[in-house]
C-alpha positions as CSV (number, residue, x, y, z in Angstrom):
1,X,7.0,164.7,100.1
2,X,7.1,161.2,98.6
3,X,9.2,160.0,101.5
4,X,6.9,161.1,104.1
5,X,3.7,159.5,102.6
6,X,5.7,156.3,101.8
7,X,6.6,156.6,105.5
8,X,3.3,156.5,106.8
9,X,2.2,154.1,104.2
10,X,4.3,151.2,104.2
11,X,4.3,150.2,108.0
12,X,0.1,149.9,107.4
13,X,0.6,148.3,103.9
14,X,2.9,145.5,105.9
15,X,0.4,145.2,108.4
16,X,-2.8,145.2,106.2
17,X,-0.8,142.1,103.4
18,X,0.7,140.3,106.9
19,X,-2.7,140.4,108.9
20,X,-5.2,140.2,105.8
21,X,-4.2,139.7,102.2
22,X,-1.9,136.6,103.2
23,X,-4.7,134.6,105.3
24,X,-6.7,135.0,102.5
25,X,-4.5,133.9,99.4
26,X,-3.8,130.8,102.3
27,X,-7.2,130.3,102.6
28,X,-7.8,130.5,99.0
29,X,-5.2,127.8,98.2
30,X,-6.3,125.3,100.7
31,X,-10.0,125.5,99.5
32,X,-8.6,123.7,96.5
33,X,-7.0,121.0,98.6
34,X,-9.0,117.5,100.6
35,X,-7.1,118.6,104.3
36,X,-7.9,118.0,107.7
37,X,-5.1,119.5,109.3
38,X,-2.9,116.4,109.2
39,X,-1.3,114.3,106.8
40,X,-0.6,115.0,103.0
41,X,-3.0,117.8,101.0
42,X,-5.1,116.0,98.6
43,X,-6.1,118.7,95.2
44,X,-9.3,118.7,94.7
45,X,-9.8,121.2,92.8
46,X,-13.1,123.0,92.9
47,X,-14.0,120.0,94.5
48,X,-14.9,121.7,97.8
49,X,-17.3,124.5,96.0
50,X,-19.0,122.1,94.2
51,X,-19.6,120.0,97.5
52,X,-20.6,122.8,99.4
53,X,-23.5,124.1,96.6
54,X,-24.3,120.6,95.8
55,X,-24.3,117.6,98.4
56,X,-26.3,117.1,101.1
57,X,-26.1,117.7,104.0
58,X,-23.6,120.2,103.4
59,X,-25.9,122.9,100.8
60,X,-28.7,122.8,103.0
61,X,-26.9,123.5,105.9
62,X,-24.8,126.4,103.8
63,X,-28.3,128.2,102.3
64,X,-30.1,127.4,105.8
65,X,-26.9,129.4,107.4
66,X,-27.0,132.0,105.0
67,X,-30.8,132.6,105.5
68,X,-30.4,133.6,108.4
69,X,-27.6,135.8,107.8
70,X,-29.1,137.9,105.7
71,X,-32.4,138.0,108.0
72,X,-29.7,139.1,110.4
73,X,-29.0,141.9,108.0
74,X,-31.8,143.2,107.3
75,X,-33.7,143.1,111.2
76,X,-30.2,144.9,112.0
77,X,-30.7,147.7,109.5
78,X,-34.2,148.3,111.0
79,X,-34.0,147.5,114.5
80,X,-30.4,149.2,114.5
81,X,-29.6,151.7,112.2
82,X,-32.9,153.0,111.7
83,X,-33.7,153.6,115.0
84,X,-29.6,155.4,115.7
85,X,-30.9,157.4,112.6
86,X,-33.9,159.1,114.5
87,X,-32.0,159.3,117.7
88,X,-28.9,161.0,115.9
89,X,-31.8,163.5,114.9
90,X,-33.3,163.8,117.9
91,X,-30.3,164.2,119.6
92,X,-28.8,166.9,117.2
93,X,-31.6,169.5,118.3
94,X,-29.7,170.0,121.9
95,X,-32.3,168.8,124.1
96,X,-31.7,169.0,127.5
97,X,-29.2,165.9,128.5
98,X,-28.3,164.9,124.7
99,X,-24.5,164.1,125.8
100,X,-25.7,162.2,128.6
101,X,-28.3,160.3,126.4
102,X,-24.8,159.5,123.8
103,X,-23.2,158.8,126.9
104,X,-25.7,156.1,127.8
105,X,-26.1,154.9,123.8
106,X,-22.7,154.1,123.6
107,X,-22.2,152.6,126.5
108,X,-22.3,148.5,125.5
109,X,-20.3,148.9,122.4
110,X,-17.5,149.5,124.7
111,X,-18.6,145.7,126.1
112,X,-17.0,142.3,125.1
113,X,-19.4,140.6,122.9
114,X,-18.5,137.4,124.8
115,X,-19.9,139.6,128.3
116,X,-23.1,140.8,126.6
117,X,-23.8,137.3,125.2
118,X,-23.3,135.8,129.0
119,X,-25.4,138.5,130.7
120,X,-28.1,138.2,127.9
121,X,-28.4,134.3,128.2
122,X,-28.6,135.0,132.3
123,X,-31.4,137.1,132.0
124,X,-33.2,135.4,129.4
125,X,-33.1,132.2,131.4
126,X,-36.6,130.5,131.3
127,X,-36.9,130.0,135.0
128,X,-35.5,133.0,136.5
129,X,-34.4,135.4,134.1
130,X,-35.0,138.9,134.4
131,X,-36.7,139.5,131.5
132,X,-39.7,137.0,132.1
133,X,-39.6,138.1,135.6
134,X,-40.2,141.8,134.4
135,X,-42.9,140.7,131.8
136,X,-44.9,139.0,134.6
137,X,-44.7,141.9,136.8
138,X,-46.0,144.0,134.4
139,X,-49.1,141.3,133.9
140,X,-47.7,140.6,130.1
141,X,-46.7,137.0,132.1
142,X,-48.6,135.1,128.4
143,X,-45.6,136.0,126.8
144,X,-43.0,135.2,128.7
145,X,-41.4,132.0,126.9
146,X,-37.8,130.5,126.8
147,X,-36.8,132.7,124.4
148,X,-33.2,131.0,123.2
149,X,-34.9,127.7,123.5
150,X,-37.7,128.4,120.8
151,X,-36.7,128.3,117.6
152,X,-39.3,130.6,116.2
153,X,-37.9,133.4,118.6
154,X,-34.1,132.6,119.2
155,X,-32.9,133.7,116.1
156,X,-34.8,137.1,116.7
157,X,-33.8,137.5,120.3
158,X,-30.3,137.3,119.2
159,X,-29.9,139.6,116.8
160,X,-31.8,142.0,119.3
161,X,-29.2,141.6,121.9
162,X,-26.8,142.5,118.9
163,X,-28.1,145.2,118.0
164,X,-28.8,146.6,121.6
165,X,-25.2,146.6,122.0
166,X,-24.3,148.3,118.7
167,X,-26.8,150.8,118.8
168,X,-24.5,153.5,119.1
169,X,-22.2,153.3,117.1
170,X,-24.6,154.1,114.0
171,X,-26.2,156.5,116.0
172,X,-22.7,158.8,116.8
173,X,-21.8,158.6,113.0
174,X,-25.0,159.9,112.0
175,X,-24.8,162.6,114.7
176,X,-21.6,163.6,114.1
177,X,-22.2,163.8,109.9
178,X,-26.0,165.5,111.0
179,X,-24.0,168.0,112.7
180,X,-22.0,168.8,110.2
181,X,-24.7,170.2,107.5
182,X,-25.0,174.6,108.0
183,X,-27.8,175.9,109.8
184,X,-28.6,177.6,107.3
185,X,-30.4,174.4,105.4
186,X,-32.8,174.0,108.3
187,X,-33.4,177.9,108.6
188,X,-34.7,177.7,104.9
189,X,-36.2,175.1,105.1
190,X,-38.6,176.4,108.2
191,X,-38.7,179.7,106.9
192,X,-40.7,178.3,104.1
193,X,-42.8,176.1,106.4
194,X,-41.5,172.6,106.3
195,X,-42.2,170.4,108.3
196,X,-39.7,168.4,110.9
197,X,-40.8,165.2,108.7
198,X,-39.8,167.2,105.4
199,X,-36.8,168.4,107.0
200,X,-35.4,165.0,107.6
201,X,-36.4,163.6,104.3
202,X,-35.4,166.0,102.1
203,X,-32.5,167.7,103.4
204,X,-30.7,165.4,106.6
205,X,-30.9,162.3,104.9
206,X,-29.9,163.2,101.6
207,X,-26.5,165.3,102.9
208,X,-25.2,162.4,105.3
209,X,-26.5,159.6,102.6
210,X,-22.4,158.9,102.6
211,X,-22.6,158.0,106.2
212,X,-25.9,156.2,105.7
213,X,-23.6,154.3,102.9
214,X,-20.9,153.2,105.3
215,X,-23.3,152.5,108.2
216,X,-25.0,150.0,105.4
217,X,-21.8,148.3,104.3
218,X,-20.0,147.6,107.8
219,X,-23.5,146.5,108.8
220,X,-23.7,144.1,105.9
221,X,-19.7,143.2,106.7
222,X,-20.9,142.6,110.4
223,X,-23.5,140.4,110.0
224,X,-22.4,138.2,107.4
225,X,-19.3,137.4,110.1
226,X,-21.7,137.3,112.7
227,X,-20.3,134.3,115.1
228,X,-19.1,135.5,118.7
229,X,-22.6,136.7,119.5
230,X,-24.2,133.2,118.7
231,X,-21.5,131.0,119.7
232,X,-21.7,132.7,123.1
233,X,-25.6,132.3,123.2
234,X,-26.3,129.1,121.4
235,X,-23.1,127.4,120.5
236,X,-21.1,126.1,117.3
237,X,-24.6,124.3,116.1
238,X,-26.8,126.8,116.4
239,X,-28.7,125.6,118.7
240,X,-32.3,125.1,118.8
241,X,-32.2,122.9,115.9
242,X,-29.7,125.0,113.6
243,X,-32.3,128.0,113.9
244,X,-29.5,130.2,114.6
245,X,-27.0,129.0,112.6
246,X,-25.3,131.5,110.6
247,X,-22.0,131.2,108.3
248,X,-19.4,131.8,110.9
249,X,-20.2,128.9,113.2
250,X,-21.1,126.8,109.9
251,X,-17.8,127.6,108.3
252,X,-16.0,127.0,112.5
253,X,-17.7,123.4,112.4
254,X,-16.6,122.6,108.5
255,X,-13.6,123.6,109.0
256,X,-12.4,122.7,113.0
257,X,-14.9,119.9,113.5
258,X,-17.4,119.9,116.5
259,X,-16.8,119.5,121.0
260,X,-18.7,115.6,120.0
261,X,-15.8,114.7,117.4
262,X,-17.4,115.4,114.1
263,X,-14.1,115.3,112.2
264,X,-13.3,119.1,110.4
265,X,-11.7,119.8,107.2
266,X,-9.4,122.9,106.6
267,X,-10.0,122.9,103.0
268,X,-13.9,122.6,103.3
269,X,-14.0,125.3,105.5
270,X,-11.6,127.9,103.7
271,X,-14.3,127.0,100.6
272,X,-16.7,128.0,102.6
273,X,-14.7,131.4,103.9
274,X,-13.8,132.1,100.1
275,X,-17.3,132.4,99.5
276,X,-18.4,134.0,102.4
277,X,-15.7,136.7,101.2
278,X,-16.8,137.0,97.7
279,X,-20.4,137.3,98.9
280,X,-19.1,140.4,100.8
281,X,-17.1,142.0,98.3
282,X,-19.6,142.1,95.5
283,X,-22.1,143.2,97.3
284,X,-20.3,145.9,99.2
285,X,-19.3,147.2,95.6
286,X,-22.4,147.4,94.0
287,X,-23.9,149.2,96.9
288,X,-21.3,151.2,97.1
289,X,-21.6,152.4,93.3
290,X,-25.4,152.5,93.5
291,X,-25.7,154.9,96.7
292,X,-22.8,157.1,95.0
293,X,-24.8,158.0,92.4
294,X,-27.2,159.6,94.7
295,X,-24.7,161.5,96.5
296,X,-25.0,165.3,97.4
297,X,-22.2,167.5,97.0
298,X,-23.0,170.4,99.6
């Protein structure tokens, strides 16, 4: 019996220290080293941390990025999960067409993020985009606005694109865990005169709170290694005026340099991707422990 699980084990246990836990004890080392990818290693020691927290313009840059991260977070969890939450509801009461409808939610996660980002910049276009062209047709034409050109709305537009093309993911999770709970919950429940509202506060949410849980952490994961999406749209500075920056194109400038030959620094940048995993791991664990506590065992 040992044998077999070893068997099945060891192959992924490779894979996982090859493709993860080496990169990172790498990474870890050279965040202690002066390196630009040629020539000797310098040690610095915590040289590189105490740069990033503490010189200019290198912190602001860092916090700015990281504002904007966890803005990213948190209009994801709304915008996103939330709203997969009542569709996953909605959708577990059979209507009429509900496969079609998961069909149809699915659909752009199955896209490239590099595709969605194109398309999205196309028809957000100022000029003669489709979205301004629909909101003057409609005689909203006062709002219409270059959307990845403002910085006031660029930030926002992109993590609406994001989450327009994740939307289903949270949405078949929740589904899937919704339709797991017995029928005979809900028949109780109604039998005693609750109400749908009641019904989903008290007795849905509570029994798939484990999925809500995971939803929340790869969420949190996501966006905090949010790049493709705003390289794709607004490029390694994020553009307009860092508005959009976040921690993954921060960290790809640091660390590779930028197109105009800002030199880059290997050691800077794996400084910067220690943190940025440290950030993750706490905060996965505490919330983790905190939502286990409120568990239901059914």
């Amino acid at each position: 019996m040992q044998t077999h699980i070893a068997v099945f084990i060891i192959p992924a246990l490779i894979i996982y220290t090859v493709f993860v836990v080496y990169p990172f004890l790498v990474s870890f080392r050279l965040s202690l080293y002066d390196w630009k990818g040629l020539g000797p290693m310098v040690y610095v020691g915590l040289g590189n941390f105490v740069k990033l927290f503490t010189k200019e313009p290198f912190n602001q840059q860092f916090f700015n990025a990281l504002k904007h991260n966890l803005i990213f977070f948190v209009v994801t969890m709304i915008v996103q999960n939330l709203v997969g939450l009542v569709l996953a509801i909605i959708l577990s009461r059979r209507i009429r067409g509900s496969a079609i409808f998961q069909a149809v939610y699915f659909l752009p996660v199955t896209l490239s993020l590099v595709v969605v980002g194109y398309l999205w910049t196309l028809m957000l276009n100022p000029m003669w985009g489709t979205v301004n062209q629909i909101l003057r047709v409609v005689g909203l034409g006062s709002l219409t606005r270059p959307w990845l050109g403002d910085p006031h709305t660029a930030l926002l537009t992109i993590i609406l694109v994001n989450a327009w093309q994740w939307l289903g993911f949270p949405l078949l999770v929740f589904l899937a865990s919704i339709q797991g709970i017995p029928d005979e919950f809900y028949e109780a429940a109604r039998i005693d005169g609750a109400s749908e509202w009641h019904i989903a506060r008290h007795i849905t949410v509570p029994l798939i709170l484990p999925s809500i849980t995971m939803v929340t952490i790869m969420t949190f994961i996501g966006t905090m290694n949010a790049f493709d999406i705003v390289y794709t749209m607004e490029g390694i500075l994020g553009s307009p005026f860092f508005s959009t920056d976040v921690l993954g194109t921060f960290f790809y400038r640091t660390a590779f340099g930028t197109v105009w030959g800002t030199p880059g620094n290997l050691g800077f940048g794996s400084a910067v991707a220690v943190v940025m995993f440290l950030m993750v791991l706490i905060v996965s664990y505490a919330w983790l422990q905190i939502t286990k506590k409120h568990e239901v065992q059914y």
